[in-house]
VEXDREN-2710 file (C-alpha; in Angstrom, 1 decimal):
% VEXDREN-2710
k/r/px/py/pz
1/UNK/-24.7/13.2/3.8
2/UNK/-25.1/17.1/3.1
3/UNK/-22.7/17.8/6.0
4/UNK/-20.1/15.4/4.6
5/UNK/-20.1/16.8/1.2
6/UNK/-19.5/20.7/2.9
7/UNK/-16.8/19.2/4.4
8/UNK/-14.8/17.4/1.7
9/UNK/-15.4/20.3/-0.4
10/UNK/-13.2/22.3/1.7
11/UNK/-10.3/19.6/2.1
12/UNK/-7.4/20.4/0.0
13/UNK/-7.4/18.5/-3.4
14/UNK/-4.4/19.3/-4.9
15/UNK/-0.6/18.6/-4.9
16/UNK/1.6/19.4/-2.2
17/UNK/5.0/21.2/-2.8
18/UNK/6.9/24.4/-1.9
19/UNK/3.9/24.9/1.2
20/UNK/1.5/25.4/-1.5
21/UNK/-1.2/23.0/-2.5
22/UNK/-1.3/23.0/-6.8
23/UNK/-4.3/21.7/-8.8
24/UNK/-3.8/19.6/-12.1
25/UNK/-5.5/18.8/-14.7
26/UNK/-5.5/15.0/-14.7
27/UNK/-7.3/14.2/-11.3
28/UNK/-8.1/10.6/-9.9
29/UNK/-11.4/9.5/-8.2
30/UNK/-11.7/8.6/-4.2
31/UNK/-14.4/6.2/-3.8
32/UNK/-16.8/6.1/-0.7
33/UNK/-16.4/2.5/0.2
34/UNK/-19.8/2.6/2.4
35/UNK/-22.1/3.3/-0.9
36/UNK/-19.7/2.8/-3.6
37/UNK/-19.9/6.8/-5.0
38/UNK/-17.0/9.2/-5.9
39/UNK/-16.1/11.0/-2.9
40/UNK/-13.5/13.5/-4.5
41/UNK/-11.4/13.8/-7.1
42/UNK/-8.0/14.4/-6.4
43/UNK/-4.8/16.3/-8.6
44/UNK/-2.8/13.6/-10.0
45/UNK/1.1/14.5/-9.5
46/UNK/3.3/13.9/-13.0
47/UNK/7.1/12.4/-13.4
48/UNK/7.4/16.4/-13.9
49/UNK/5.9/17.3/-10.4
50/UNK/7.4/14.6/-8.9
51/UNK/10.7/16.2/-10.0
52/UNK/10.1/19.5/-9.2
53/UNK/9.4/18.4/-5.1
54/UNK/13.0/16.8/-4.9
55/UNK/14.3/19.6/-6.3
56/UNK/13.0/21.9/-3.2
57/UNK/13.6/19.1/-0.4
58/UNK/17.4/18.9/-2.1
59/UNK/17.4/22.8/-1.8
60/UNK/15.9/22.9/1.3
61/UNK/17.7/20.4/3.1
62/UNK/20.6/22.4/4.7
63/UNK/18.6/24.9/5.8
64/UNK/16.0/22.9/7.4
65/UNK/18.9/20.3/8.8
66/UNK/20.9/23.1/10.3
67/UNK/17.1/24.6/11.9
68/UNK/17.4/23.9/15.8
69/UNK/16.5/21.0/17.2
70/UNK/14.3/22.9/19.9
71/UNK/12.7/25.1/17.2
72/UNK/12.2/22.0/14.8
73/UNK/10.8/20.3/18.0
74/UNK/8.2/23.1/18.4
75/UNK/6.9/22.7/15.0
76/UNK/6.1/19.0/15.7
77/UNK/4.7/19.9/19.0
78/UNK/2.1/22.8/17.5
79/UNK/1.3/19.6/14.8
80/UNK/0.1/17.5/17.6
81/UNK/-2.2/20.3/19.3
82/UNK/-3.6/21.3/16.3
83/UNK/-4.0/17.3/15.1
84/UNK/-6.1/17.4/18.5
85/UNK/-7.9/20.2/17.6
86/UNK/-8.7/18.5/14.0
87/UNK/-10.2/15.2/15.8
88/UNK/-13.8/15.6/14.9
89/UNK/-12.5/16.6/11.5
90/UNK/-10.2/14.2/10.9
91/UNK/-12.1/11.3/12.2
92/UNK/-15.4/11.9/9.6
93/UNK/-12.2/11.9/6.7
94/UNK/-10.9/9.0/7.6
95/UNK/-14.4/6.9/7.8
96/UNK/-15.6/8.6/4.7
97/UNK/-12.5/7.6/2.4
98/UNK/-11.1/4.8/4.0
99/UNK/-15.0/3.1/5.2
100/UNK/-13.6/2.4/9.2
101/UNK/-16.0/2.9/11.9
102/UNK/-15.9/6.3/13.6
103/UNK/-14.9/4.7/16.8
104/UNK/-11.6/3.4/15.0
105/UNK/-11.0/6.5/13.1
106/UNK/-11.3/8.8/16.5
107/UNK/-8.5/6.2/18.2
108/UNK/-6.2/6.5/15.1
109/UNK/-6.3/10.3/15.5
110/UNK/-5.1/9.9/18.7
111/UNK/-2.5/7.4/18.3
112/UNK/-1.2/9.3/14.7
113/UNK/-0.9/12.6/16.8
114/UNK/1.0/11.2/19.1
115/UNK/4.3/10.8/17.0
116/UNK/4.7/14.3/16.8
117/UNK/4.5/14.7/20.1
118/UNK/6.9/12.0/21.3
119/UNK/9.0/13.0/18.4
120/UNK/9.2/16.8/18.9
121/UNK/10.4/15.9/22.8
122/UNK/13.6/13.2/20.2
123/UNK/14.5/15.9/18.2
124/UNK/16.0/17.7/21.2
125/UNK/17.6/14.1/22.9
126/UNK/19.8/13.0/19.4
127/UNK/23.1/12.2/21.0
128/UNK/26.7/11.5/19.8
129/UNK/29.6/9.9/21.9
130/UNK/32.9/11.2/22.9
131/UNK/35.9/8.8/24.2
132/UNK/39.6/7.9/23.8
133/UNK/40.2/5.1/21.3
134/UNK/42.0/2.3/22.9
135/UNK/45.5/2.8/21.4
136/UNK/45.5/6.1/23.6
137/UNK/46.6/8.0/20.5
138/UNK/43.5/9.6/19.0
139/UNK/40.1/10.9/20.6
140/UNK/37.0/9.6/18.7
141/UNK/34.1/11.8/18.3
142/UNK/31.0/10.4/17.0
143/UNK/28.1/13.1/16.1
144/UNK/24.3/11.9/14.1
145/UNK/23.2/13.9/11.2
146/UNK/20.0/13.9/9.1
147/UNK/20.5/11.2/6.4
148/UNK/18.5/13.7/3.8
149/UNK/15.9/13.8/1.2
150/UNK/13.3/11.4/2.1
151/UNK/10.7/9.4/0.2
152/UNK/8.0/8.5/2.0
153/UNK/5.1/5.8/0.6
154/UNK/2.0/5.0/2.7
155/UNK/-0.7/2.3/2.8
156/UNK/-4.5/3.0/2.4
157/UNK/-5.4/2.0/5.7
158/UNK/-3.8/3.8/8.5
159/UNK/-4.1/7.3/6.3
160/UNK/-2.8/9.8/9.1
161/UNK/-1.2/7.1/11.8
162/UNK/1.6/5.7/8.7
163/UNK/2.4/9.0/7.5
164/UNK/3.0/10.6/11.2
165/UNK/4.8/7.8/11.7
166/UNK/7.5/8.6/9.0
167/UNK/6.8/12.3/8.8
168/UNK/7.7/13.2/12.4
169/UNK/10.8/11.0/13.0
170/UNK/12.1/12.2/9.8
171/UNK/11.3/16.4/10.6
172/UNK/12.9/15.6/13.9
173/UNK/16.0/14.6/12.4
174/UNK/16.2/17.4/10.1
175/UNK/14.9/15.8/6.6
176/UNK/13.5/16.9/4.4
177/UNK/10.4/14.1/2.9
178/UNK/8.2/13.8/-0.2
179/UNK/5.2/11.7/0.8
180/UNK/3.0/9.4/-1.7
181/UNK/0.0/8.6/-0.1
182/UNK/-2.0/5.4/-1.4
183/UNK/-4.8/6.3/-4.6
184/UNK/-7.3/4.7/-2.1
185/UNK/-7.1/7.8/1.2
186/UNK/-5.4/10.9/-0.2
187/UNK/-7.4/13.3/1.1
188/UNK/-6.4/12.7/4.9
189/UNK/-2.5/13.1/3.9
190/UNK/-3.5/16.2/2.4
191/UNK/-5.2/17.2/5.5
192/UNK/-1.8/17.0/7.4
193/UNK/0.1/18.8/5.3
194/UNK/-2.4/21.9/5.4
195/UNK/-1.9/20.9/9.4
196/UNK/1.8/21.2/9.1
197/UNK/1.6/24.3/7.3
198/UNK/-0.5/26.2/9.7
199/UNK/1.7/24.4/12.7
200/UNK/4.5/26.9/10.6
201/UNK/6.9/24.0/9.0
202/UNK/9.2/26.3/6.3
203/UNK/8.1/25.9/2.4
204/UNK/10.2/22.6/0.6
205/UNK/10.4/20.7/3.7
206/UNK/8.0/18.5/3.3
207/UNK/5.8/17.6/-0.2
208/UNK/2.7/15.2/-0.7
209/UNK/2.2/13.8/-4.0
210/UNK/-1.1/11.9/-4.6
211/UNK/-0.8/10.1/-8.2
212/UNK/-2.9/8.1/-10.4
213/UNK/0.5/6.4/-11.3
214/UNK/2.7/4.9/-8.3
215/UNK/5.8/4.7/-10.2
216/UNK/5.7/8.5/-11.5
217/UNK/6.9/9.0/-8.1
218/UNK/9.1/6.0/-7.3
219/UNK/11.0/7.1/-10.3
220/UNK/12.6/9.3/-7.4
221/UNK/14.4/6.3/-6.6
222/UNK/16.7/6.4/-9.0
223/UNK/17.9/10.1/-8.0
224/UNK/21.0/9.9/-6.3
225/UNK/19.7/13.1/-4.8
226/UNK/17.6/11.3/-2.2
227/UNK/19.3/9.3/0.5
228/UNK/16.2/7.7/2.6
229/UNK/13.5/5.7/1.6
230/UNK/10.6/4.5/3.5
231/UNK/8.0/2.0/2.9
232/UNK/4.5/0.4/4.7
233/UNK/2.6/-1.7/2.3
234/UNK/2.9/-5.0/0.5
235/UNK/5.7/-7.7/0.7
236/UNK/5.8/-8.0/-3.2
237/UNK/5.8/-3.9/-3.4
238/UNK/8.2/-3.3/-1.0
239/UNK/10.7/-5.6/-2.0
240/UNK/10.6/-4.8/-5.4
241/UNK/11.3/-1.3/-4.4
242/UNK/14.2/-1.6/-1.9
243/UNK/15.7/-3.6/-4.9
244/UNK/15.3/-0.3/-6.9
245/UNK/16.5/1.8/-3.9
246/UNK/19.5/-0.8/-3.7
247/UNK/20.6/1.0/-7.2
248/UNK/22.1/4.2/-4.6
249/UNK/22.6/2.4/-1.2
250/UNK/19.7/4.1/-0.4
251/UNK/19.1/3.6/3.4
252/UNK/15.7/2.1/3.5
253/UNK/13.3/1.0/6.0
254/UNK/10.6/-1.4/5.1
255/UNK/6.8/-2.6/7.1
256/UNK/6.0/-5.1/5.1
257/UNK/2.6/-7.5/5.3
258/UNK/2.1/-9.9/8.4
259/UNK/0.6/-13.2/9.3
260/UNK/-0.1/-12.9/12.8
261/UNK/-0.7/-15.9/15.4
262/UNK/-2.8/-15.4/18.1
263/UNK/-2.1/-18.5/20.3
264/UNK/-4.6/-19.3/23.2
265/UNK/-2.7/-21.9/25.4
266/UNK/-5.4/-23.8/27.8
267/UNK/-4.5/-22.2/30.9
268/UNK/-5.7/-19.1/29.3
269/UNK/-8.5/-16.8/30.6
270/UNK/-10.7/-17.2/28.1
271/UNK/-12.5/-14.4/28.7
272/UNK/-10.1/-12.0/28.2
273/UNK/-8.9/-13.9/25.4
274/UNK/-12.0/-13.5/23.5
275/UNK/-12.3/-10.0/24.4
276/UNK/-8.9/-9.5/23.3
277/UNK/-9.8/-10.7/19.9
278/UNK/-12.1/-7.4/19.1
279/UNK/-8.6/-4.8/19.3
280/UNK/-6.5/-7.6/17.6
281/UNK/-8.8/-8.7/15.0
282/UNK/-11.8/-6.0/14.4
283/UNK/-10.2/-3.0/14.4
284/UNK/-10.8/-1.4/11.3
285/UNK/-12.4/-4.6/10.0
286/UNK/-9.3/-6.8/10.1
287/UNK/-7.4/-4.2/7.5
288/UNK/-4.5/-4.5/10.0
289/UNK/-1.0/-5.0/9.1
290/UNK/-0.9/-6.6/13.0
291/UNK/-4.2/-8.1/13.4
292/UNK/-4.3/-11.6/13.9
293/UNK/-4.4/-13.4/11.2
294/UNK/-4.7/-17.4/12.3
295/UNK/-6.1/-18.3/16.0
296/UNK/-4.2/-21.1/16.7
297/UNK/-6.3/-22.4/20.2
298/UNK/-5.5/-25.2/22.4
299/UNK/-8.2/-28.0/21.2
300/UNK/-9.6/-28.3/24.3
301/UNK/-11.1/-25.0/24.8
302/UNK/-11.8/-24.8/20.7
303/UNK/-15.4/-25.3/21.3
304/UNK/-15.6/-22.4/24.1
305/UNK/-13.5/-20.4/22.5
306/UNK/-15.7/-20.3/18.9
307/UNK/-18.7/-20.1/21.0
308/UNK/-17.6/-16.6/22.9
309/UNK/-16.4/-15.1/19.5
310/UNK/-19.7/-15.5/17.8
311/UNK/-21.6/-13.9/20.3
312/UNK/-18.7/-10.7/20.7
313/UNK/-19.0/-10.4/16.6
314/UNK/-23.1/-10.7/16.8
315/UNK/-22.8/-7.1/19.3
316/UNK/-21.2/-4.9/16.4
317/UNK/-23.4/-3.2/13.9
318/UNK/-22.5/-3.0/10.4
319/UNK/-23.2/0.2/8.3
320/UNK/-22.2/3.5/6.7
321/UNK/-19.1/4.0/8.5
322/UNK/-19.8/8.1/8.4
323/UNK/-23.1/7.7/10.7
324/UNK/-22.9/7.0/14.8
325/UNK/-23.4/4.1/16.0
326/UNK/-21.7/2.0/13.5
327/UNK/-18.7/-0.4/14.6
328/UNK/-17.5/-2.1/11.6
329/UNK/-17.9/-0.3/8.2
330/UNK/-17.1/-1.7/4.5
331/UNK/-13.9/-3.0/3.1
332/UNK/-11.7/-0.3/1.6
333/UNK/-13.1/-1.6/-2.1
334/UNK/-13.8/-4.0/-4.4
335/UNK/-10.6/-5.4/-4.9
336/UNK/-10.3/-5.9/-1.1
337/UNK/-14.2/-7.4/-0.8
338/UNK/-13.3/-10.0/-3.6
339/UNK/-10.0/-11.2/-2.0
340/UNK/-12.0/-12.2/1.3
341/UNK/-14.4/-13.9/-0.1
342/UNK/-12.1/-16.0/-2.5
343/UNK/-10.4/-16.8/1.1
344/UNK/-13.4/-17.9/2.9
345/UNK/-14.9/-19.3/-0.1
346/UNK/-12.0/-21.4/-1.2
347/UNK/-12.0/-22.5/2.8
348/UNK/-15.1/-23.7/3.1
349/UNK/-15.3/-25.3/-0.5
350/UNK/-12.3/-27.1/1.1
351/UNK/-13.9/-28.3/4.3
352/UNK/-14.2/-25.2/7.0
353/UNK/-17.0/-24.6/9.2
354/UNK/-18.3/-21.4/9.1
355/UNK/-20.1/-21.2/12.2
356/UNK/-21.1/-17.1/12.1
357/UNK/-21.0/-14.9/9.0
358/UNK/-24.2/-13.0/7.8
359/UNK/-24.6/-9.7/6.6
360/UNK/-27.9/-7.5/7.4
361/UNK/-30.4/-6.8/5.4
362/UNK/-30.5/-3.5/4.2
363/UNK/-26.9/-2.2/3.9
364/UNK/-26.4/0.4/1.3
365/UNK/-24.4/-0.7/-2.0
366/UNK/-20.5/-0.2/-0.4
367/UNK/-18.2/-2.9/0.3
368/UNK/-19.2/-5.0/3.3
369/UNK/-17.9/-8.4/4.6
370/UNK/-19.4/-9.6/7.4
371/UNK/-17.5/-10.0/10.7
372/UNK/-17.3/-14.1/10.1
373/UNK/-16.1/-17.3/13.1
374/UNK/-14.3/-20.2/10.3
375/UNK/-12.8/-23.6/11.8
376/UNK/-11.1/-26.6/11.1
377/UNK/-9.3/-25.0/8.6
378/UNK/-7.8/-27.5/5.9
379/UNK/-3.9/-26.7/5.5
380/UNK/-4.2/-26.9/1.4
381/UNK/-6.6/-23.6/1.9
382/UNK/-5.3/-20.7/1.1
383/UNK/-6.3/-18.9/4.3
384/UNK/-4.2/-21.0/6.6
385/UNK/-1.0/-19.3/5.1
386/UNK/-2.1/-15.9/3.8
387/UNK/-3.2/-12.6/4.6
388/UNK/-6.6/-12.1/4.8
389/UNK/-7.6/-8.5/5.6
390/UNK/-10.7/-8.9/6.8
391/UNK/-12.8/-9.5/9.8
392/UNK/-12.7/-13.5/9.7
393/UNK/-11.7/-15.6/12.3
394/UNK/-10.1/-18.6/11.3
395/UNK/-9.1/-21.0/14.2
396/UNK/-7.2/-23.7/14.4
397/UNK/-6.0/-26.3/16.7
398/UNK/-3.1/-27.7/18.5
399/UNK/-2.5/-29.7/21.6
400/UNK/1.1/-28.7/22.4
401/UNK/3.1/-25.8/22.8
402/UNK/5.7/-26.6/21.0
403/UNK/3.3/-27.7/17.9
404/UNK/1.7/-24.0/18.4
405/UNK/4.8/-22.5/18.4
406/UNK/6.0/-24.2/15.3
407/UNK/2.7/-23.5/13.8
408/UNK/2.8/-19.8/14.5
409/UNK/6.6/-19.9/13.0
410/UNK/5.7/-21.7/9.7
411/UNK/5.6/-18.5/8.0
412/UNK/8.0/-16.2/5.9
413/UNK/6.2/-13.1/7.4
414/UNK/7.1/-12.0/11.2
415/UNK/5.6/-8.9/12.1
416/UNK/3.4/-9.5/15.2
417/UNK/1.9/-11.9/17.4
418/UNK/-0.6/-12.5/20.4
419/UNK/-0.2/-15.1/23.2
420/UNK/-2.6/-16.1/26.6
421/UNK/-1.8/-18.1/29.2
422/UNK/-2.1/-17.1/33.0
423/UNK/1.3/-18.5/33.4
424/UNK/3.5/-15.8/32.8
425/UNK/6.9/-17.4/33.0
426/UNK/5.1/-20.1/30.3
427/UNK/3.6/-16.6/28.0
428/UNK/6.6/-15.4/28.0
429/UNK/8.9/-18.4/26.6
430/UNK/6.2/-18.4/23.7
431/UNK/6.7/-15.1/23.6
432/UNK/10.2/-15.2/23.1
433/UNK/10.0/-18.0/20.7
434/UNK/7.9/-16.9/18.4
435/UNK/9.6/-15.5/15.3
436/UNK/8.3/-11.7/15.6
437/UNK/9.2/-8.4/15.9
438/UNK/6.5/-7.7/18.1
439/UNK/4.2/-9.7/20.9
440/UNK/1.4/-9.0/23.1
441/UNK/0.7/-11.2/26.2
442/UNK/-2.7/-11.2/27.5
443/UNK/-3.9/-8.0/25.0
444/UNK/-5.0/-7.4/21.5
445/UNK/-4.0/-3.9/21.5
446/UNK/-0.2/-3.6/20.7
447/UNK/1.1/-0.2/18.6
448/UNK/2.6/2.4/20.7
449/UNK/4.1/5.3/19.7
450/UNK/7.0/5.2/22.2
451/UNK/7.7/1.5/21.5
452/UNK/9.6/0.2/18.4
453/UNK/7.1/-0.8/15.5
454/UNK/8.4/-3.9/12.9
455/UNK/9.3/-7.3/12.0
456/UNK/11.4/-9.6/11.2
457/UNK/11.6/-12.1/8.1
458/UNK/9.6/-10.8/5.1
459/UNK/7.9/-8.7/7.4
460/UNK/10.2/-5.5/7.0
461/UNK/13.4/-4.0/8.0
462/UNK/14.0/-1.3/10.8
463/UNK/11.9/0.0/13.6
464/UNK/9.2/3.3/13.4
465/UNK/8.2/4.6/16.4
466/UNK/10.1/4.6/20.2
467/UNK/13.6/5.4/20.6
468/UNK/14.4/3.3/17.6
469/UNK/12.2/5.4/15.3
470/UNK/14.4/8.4/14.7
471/UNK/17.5/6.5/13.8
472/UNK/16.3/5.3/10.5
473/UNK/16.7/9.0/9.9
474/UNK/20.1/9.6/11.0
475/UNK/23.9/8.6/10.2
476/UNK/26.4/8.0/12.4
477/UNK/29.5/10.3/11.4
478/UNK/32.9/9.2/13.1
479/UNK/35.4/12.3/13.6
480/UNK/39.1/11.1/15.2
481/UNK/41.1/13.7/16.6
482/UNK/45.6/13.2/18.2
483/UNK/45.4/13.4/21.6
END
């Protein structure tokens, strides 16, 4: 733990603004979910500093949108290298604030570096359009330019991956973007920016504002100044902020929560099916906007089915998710830890099985939950319809497909999904019948930086990532010229 402490000493700490990092009085404690102590204390940013960064992204903004493409492209491009570089780095940061497994943390840093690659090879590829309008009396030009000041807020649980997934698209363009990472993983969003800096992005274009108080910096909102916001987190969040954002005609972009299906038809494989279920459900212990959420399986292979996830969950080790060898670390806190168990509790109080679900003795005092098999699920418990964030597998039954495919719609949410079946051309009708923004056939893994990322319902609004990701930072100006 020596070597850990060394090394969060010298990660940045204070506020990010004007491409120096500030130190405040008021600071706000990161907890170690794997033994419960304060990792760091953090600078708190004020209404005041909060004001200060919009004031340099709204003086910046010109100069950075009128920055070549090529040259703004290069900046993103030295990121990524030097993101690389950081992996060993990076990786103990994550697992110490956040409490993922070192395994998970290493594969985020690879997948959150990867948006400034594939974005520094978009910012060079923004295209316009050039035509005669019908009538044959005017030529219409249409050209994409950065939308502006950005406001970026991030979740706790992909620290790097949901910031590079707004911070790149959005320095692509030619925005400028305030960031508020969540209370909970600060220090990694701090990490990037001092990447950034060194990677040689100007001073103003980009500002990261850890607070102790959210809405010190969603106050922003209400500044007619900025002109994008962007949001991964909560339903009930989110939506309460767009409505704020609403107030300007802000253009927004939402990733709200999920409720994932993860329908195994009975001509699955069940073998890869259950072997599916560690990417789609264990990653990161379950604290997955995508993972799946209720395993809806085909009644006749229930029983198989249970059997081969309880032995998959009895091969991961629980621990300190700093130390080697670990592959499924604590909760991200309290909070988190007492929302499963109500879940499982209330599920089982109501009439689930829990056929796996044990933690070692041993553990030090963090946050764990033990990876956990439930079935027969009654629909009056609370798990059958919500979130749960946490390695539990809760499966269901059905014998049709169309009562799986109703059961997987009878949601508000519609972020992802997951469907098996060795019959492709039977996969993919589910596929496309399922109300989501996103499904895997035959996988558990799903997020891609070149592919679009969102959902559909309550589950967001927009794309991040792929082709789709950079438009959320542009707007489409029309210019009409005689002939």
């Amino acid at each position: 733990m020596t070597d850990l402490r060394e090394f969060i000493a010298s990660v940045p700490k204070g506020i990010f603004f004007g491409g120096q990092f500030h130190d405040r009085e008021e600071t706000f404690d990161v907890i170690n979910p794997s033994d419960g102590s304060v990792l760091a204390k953090v600078a708190s940013a004020s209404e005041e500093d909060a004001a200060e960064a919009l004031n340099l992204s709204v003086g910046t903004q010109a100069a950075w949108a009128a920055t070549p493409a090529r040259e703004r492209g290069e900046i993103l491009r030295r990121a990524f290298e030097l993101l690389i570089d950081a992996t060993p780095h990076l990786t103990l940061l994550m697992s110490a604030e956040l409490g993922r497994a070192l395994p998970d943390s290493r594969a985020e840093v690879t997948y959150g570096a990867e948006f400034f690659r594939w974005f520094s090879e978009e910012a060079v590829r923004i295209r316009g359009d050039y035509r005669h309008n019908p009538a044959g009396n005017a030529r219409t030009i249409e050209i994409k330019q950065p939308v502006g000041p950005s406001l970026a807020i991030t979740p706790w649980n992909f620290p790097l991956a949901m910031g590079a997934r707004k911070i790149a698209p959005a320095l692509a363009a030619g925005c400028t973007i305030i960031v508020k990472p969540a209370s909970k993983t600060p220090l990694t969003m701090l990490y990037l920016a001092k990447i950034l800096q060194e990677a040689g992005l100007p001073e103003g274009v980009l500002a990261v504002l850890p607070t102790a108080k959210s809405s010190r910096i969603s106050a922003l909102l209400d500044d007619p100044r900025l002109r994008k916001f962007t949001f991964t987190g909560s339903t009930e969040v989110g939506q309460a902020l767009a409505a704020q954002a609403a107030g300007h005609s802000l253009k927004t972009s939402l990733e709200l929560g999920g409720n994932a299906p993860y329908i195994v038809l009975e001509d699955a494989d069940l073998p890869t099916a259950i072997d599916a279920m560690v990417t789609a459900k264990m990653r990161g212990a379950g604290q997955v906007c995508i993972a799946a959420n209720r395993f809806l399986v085909h009644s006749s292979i229930k029983d198989e089915f249970i059997a081969g996830c309880v032995e998959k969950l009895k091969e991961f080790t629980i621990g300190n998710a700093t130390e080697e060898g670990v592959t499924v670390g604590p909760l991200s806190g309290e909070d988190q830890l007492e929302i499963v168990n109500t879940l499982v509790s209330d599920a089982v109080a109501k009439g689930a099985t829990k056929h796996f679900g044990e933690l070692p003795e041993g553990l030090e005092p963090g946050f764990y939950y033990p990876p956990s098999v439930l079935s027969d699920i009654p629909a009056e418990a609370a798990i059958a319809s919500s979130e749960i964030f946490g390695p539990v597998i809760a499966v269901t039954t059905f014998d049709t497909d169309e009562e799986a495919i109703r059961m997987a719609n009878d949601t508000p949410f519609g972020l992802a999904a997951y469907v098996f079946s060795e019959n492709l051309t039977r996969a993919l009708s589910t596929a496309e019948a399922i109300e989501a923004g996103m499904v895997a056939i035959n996988k558990g893994a799903l997020s891609d930086p070149a592919a679009p990322f969102g959902g559909v319902k309550e589950s967001g609004l927009g794309r991040e990532g792929g082709f789709q990701g950079i438009e959320e930072f542009l707007e489409t100006k029309f210019i009409s010229l005689p002939l």
